[in-house]
N, C-alpha and C positions, 0 to 999 in steps of 0.2 A: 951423635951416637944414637943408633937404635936400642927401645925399651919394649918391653910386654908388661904388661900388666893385667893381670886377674882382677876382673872388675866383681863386688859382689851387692848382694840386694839387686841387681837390674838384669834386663831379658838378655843385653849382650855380654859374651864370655869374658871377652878379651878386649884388649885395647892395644896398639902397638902405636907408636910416633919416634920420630927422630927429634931430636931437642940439642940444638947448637948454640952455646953460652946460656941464652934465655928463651930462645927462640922455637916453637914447635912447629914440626911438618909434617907432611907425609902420616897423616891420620888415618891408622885402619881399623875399624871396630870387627870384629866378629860374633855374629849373633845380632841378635835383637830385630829393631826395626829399619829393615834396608834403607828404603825412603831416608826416612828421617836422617838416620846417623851419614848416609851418605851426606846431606846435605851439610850436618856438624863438620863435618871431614873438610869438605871444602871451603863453607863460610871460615872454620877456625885456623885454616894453613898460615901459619907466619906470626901468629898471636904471640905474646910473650907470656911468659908461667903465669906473672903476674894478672893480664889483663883475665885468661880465661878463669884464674881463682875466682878475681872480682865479676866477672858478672854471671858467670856458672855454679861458682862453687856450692849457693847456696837452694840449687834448682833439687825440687823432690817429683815422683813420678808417684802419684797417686799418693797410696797410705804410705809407700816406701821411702825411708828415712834420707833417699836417695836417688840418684838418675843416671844416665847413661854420661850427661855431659857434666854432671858431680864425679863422676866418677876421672873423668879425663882430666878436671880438677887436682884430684887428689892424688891421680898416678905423675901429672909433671911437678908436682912440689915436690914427691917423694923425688922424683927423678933429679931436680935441680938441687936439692937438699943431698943426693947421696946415699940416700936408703934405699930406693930401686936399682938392682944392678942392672947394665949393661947387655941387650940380648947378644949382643956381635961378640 
């Protein structure tokens, strides 16, 4: 299923990925640093909720409590958890 997610604290808006059982893909940030997040995009395709919690979840961007790939974090736990609805 396809998700959106309102990322907040960080320069990108949005976050969109498909997430099948555990699994995430098709990673699209909007906003922020092209470079970069493209690159999160691609290194992170296939990862399981699990894996990107564990080594992103605790990543901050300067003073902010927070990051682009914290934030991708915390949209697929919502997402496997059932509190992020569904964007399809």
């Amino acid at each position: 299923m396809r998700y959106n997610y309102l990322t907040e604290n960080t320069c990108s808006q949005m976050i969109s990925f498909d997430l099948d059982d555990n699994v995430v893909t098709n990673i699209k940030y909007m906003g922020g640093c092209d470079g970069n997040l493209q690159s999160l995009e691609r290194v992170l395709d296939g990862w399981t909720v699990e894996e990107i919690e564990n080594k992103l979840g605790d990543v901050r961007c300067g003073r902010r409590p927070t990051s682009c790939s914290g934030q991708l974090a915390i949209a697929v736990r919502k997402a496997h958890d059932g509190v992020l609805e569904p964007s399809d």
